[in-house]
C-alpha positions in Angstrom: 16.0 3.5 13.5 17.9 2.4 10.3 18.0 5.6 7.5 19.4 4.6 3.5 20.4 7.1 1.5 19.1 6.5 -2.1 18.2 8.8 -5.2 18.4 11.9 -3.6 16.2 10.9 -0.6 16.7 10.1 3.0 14.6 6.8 3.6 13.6 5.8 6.8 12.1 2.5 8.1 11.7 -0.2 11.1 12.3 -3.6 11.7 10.2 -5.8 14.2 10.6 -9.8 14.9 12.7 -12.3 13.1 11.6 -15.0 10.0 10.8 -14.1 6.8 10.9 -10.7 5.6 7.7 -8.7 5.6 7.8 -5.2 4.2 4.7 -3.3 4.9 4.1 0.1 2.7 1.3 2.6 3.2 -0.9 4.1 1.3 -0.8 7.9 0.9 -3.1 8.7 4.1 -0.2 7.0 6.0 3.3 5.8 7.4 5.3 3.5 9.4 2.9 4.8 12.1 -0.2 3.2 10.6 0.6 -0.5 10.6 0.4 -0.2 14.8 -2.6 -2.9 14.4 -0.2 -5.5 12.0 3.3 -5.2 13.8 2.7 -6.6 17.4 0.2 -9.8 15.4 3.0 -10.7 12.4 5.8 -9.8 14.1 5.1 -13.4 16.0 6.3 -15.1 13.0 7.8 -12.5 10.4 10.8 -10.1 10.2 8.5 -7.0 9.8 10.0 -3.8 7.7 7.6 -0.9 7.9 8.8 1.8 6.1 8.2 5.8 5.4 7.6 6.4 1.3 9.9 9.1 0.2 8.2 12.4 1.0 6.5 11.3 3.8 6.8 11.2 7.9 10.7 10.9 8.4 11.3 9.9 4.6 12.8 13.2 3.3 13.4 14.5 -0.2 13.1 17.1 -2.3 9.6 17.7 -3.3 9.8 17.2 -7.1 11.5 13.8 -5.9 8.2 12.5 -4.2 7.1 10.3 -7.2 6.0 6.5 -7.5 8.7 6.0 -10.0 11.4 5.6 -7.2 9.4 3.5 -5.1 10.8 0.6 -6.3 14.5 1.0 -6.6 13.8 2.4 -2.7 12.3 -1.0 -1.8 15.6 -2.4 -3.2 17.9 0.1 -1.3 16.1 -1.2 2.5 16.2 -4.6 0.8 20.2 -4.3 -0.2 21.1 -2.2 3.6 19.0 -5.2 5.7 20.9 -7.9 3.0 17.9 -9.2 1.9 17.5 -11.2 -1.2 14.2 -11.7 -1.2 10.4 -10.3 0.9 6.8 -10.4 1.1 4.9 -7.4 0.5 2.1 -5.7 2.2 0.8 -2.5 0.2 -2.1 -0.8 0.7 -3.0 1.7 -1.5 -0.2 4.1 -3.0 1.5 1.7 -1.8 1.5 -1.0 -4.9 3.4 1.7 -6.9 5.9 -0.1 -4.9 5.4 -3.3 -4.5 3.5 -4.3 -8.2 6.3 -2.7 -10.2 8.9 -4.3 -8.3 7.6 -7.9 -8.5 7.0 -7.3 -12.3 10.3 -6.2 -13.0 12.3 -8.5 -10.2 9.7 -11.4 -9.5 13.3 -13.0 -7.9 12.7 -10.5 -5.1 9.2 -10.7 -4.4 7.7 -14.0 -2.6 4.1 -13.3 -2.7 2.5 -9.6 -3.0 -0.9 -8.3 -0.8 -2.3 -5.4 -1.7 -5.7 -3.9 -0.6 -7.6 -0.4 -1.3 -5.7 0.3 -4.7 -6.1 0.4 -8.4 -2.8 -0.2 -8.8 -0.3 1.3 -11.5 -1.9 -2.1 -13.9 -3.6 -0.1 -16.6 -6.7 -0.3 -17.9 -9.3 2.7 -19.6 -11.2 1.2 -16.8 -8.6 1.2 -14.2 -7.5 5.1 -15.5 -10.6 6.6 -14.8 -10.8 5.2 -11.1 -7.3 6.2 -10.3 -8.2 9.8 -12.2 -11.5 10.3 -9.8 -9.5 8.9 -6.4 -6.3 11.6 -7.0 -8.6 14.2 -7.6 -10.5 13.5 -4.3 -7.1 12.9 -2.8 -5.5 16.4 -3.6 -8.6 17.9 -2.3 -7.9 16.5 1.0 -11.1 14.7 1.7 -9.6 11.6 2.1 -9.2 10.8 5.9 -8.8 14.8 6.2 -10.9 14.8 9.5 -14.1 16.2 7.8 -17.7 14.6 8.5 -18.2 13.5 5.2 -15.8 10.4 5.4 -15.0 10.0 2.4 -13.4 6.5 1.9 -14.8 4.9 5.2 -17.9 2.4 6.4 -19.9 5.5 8.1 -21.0 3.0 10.8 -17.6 2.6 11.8 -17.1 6.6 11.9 -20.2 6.7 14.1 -19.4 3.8 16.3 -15.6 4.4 16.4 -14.7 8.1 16.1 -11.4 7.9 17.9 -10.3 5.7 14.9 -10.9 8.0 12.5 -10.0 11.0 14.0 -6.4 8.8 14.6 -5.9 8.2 10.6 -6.7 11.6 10.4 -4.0 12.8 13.1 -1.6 9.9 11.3 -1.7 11.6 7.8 -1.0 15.1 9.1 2.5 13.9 9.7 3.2 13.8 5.8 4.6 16.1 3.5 2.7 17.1 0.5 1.6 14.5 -2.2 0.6 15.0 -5.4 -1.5 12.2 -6.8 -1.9 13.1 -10.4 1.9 11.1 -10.2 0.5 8.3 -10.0 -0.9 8.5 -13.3 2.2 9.3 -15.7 3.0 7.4 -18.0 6.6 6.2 -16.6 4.8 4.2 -14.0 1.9 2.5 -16.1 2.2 -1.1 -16.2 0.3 -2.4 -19.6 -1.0 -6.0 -20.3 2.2 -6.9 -22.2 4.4 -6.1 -18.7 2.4 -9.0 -16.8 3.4 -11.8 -19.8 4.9 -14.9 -17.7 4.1 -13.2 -14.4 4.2 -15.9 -11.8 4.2 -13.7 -8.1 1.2 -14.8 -6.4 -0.6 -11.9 -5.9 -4.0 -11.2 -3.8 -6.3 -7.9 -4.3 -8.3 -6.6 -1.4 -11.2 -4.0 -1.4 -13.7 -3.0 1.3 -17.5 -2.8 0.2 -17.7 0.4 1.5 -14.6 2.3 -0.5 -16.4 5.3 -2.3 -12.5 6.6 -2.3 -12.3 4.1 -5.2 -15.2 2.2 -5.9 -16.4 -1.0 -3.8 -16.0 -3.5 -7.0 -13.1 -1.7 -8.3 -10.3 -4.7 -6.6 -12.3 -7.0 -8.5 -11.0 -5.4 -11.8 -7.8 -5.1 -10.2 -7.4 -8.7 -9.9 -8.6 -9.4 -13.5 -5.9 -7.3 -14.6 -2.9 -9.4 -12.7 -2.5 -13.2 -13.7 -4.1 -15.5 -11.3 -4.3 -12.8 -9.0 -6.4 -13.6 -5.7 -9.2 -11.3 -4.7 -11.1 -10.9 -1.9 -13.8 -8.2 0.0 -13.8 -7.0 3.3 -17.5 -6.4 3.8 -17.6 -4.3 6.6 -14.7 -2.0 5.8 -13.7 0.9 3.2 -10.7 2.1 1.6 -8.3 0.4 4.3 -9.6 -2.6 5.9 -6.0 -2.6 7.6 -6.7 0.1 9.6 -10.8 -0.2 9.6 -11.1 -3.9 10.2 -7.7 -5.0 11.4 -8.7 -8.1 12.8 -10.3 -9.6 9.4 -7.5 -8.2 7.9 -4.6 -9.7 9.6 -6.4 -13.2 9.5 -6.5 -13.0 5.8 -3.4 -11.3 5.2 -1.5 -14.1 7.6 -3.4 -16.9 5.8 -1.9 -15.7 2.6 1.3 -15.2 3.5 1.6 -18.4 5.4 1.4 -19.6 2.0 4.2 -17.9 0.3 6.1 -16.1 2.6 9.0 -18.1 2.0 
């Protein structure tokens, strides 16, 4: 599988299907690994890039080089090795330190942008104290960390579906550490004034049952972005991708049938 070298990291990722470029990032309770549910449905009709964050699964680096801030100068080093000029984005979670900051600073290489289960590096006081609660749940290792609590998750689907979550669980294990206070500093904040004559089209998902975050907390997200698109998932929580992937891959494929081109 293809490795870039880039900023002092080893990135790894994988390519499924041909079409338009896809490029799915995780959140921080996953990796390549967790999209198994979105690969074999959009790889149908996309050129799907999953990829491993720096820091995590194969992705290696030192550990005071696993921070958002690279994230998006690493989306352009897979985007630069593959030769591609321009991709749809998939982020869930963590994973729109990637893809946000990248389609405010190079909207040229961004098509259209999902995201679902994050606040996003879009600041807000409101938006701050979110993020602040989620990192500090996050470096406790409640999240998805295989105890009965289930933080972040419908409980129904923890009762009726164990295997799943004791999978997510088994998935995240295969990281290296993250510390989620990064995704606070300063250097990756993206204020009001960084979204004037944004033009990506942008959609913001949340599950009604994400007490990771807060169940309403996508709908601030989206007032945040312009003309940003948002949408619940009722019956799931912090990732409906992995929770509800059927609801989520209809919706996901109806928006990017839209713009992914």
């Amino acid at each position: 599988m293809p490795i870039v070298n880039t900023n002092d990291a080893e990135l790894y990722y994988e390519i499924h299907g041909e079409g338009h470029p896809v490029i799915f990032v995780h959140g921080g309770g996953g990796n390549t690994m967790c999209w198994f549910q979105q690969v074999p449905y959009f790889s149908r009709s996309y050129k799907v890039i999953t990829v491993d964050l720096r820091g995590f699964k194969r992705s290696r680096c030192k550990s005071e080089l696993t921070h958002p801030k690279y994230f998006p100068d690493d989306m352009r080093a897979i985007m630069n090795a593959e030769g591609i000029n321009r991709a749809a984005f998939v982020c869930q979670s963590l994973g729109a330190w990637a893809g946000l900051p990248l389609a405010v600073q190079s909207p040229e290489q961004v098509s259209c942008l999902f995201i679902t289960g994050s606040p996003t590096p879009a600041w807000s006081e409101e938006n701050w104290r979110v993020l602040t609660e989620a990192g500090d749940i996050f470096n406790s290792g409640r999240l998805g960390g295989g105890r009965s609590d289930g933080v972040g998750w419908n409980r129904r689907t923890i009762a009726e579906r164990p295997e799943r979550f004791f999978l997510y669980s088994q998935i995240k294990q295969l990281n290296g550490p993250f510390d989620a206070r990064t995704m606070q500093d300063d250097c990756v904040k993206l204020h009001p004034d960084d979204f004037a004559g944004y033009a990506v089209p942008t959609f913001i998902g949340g599950g009604s049952h994400d007490d990771f975050l807060t169940p309403t907390s996508h709908l601030h997200v989206a007032k945040l972005i312009p003309d940003a698109q948002s949408y619940t998932f009722e019956e799931a929580g912090h990732s409906p991708y992995f929770e509800t992937p059927n609801e989520f891959n209809q919706v996901a494929g109806e928006f990017l049938a839209r713009f992914a081109q």
